[in-house]
N, C-alpha and C positions, 0 to 999 in steps of 0.2 A: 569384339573383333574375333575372338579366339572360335566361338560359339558360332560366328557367321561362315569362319573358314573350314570349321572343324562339319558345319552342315553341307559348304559345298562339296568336301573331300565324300563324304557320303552318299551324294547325291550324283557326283559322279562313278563310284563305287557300286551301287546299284545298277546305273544305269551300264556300267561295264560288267555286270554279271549279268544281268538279261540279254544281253547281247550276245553274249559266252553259252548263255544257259537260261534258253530264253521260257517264260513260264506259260504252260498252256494256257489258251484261252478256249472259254467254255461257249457250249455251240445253243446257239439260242434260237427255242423254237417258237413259231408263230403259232401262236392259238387258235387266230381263225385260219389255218392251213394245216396243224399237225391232224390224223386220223385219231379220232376221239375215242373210238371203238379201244383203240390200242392203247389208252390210258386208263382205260374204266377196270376194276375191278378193286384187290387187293393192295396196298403197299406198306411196308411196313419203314417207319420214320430210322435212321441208320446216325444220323451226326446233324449238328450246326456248326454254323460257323459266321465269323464277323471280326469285321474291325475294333469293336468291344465287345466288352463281358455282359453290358448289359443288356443288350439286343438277344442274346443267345441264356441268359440268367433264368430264366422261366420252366426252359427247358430240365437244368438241376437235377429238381423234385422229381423228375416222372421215370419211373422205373424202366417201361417201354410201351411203344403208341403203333396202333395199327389203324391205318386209314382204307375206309372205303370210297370209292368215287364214285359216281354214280352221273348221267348224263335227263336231264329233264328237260320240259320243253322249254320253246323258244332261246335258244343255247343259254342254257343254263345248265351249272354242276353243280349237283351237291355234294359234298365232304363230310364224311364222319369217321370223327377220329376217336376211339377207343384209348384212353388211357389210363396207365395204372401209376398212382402214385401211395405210397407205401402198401397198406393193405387194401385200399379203395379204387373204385374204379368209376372211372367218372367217361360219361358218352359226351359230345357236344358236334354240333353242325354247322358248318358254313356254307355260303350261298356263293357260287362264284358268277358273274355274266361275261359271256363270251361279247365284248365288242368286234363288229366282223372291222372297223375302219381303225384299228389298234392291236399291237401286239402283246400286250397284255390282258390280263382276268382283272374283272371289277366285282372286289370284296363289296357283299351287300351291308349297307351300312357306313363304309368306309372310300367314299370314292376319291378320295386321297390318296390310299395305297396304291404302289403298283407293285402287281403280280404276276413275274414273268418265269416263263417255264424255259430251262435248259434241258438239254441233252446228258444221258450218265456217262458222255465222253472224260467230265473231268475225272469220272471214278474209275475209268475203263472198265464201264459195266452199258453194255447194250440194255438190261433189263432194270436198269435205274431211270430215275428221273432226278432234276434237282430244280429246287422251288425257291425262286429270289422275291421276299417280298422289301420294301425300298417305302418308307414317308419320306414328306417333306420335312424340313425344320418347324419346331411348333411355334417359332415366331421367325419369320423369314427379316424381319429386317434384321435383328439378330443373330439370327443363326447362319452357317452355313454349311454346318454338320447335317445331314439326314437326321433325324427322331430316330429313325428304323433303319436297319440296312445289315440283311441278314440271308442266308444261303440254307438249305435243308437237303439232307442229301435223302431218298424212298429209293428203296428195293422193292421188287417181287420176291424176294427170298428171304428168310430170315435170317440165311448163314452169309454173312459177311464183312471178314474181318480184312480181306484184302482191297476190297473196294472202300472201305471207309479210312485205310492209310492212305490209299492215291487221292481220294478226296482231301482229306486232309493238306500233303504236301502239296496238292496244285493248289489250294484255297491259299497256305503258309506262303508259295511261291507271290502270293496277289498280296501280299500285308495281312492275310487274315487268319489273326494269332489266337484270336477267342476261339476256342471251339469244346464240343460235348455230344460226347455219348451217351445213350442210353444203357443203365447199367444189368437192366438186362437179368436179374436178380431173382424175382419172381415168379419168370416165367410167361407166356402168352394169354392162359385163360380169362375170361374178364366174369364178372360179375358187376351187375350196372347199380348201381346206388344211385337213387333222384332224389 
C-alpha cells in the first residue's frame, strides 16, 4: 500500500513539474522530405543516450567516431563511421533506405529497426542532427520494453561542449539518465586496421 501511494505521490510530482517546467520536445524530421544535400558530408558522433545503460554500453570503448554520409542511388545512404577504440581503428558501413511512404531509414539488414532523424533543436545547435534508432521487444508476447531505444546526438564540428550539456538535460528532462561521451583522448587521426 505504502509502495502504491508512495508511486502515485510521484507520479503526480512529475507530472506537476512538467507542467511548471515543461521538457522540450525534439523536432522530428521526415526523411523522405528533409534536403539530403544538407545532411551529406561530415559528422562527428558528440553523446548517447537512453533509458538504460545497455542500449548506450557499446558506446564505452570508443575513444571518438567520425561519420561520413554519403547519398547513393535509388534513396539510398551510406554511413561510414570511423572509430577509434584504444590504439585501433576500426572503419565499418551501413546501408540506410530511404522509404518515401515512411518517416523513418530502413537499416539494411535489419528492417525491424526504426531510424528516425531529429532536429539539433534538442542541443540548440542548428548544425547538429540527432539519430533515434528504437527495436522491438525480442519476444513480443513477453516483453514490453524496446530491445533498443536509444538517441545519438552528430555535430559538424568537433568543438562542442555546450551542445552536448543541453542535449543531455533535455534527454535527463525525458527519463533518460544513461548517457556517454566520447572521451575524446586520442585524438581525430584514424589509421584503418582490416
Amino acid at each position: 500500500m505504502l509502495k502504491e501511494v508512495f508511486s502515485l505521490v510521484l507520479s503526480l510530482y512529475t507530472l506537476l513539474y512538467q507542467t511548471i517546467v515543461p521538457c522540450l520536445e525534439p523536432e522530428m524530421l521526415s526523411v523522405n522530405a528533409i534536403d539530403r544535400q544538407k545532411h551529406l558530408g561530415t559528422w562527428y558522433f558528440k553523446a548517447a543516450v537512453s533509458h538504460r545503460e545497455a542500449d548506450i554500453q557499446k558506446f564505452r570503448v570508443l575513444d571518438n567516431i567520425v561519420f561520413t554520409m554519403e547519398e547513393r542511388a535509388n534513396d539510398t545512404l551510406l554511413l561510414t563511421g570511423h572509430m577509434r577504440m584504444g590504439d585501433n581503428c576500426i572503419k565499418q558501413t551501413w546501408t540506410y533506405h530511404i522509404n518515401l511512404e515512411s518517416n523513418d531509414l530502413e537499416l539494411e539488414g535489419r528492417p525491424q529497426r526504426k531510424n528516425l532523424l531529429w532536429s539539433g533543436k534538442w542541443a540548440e545547435c542548428s548544425e547538429c542532427i540527432i539519430f533515434q534508432e528504437i527495436e522491438p521487444p525480442l519476444d513480443k508476447e513477453k516483453g514490453t520494453e524496446d530491445s533498443l531505444h536509444r538517441h545519438m546526438l552528430y555535430a559538424r564540428s568537433s568543438n562542442s561542449s555546450e551542445m552536448v550539456a543541453t542535449f543531455l538535460k533535455n534527454a535527463a528532462c525525458h527519463s533518460m539518465q544513461a548517457s556517454v561521451t566520447p572521451r575524446q583522448e586520442k585524438g581525430e587521426r584514424f589509421r584503418y586496421y582490416h
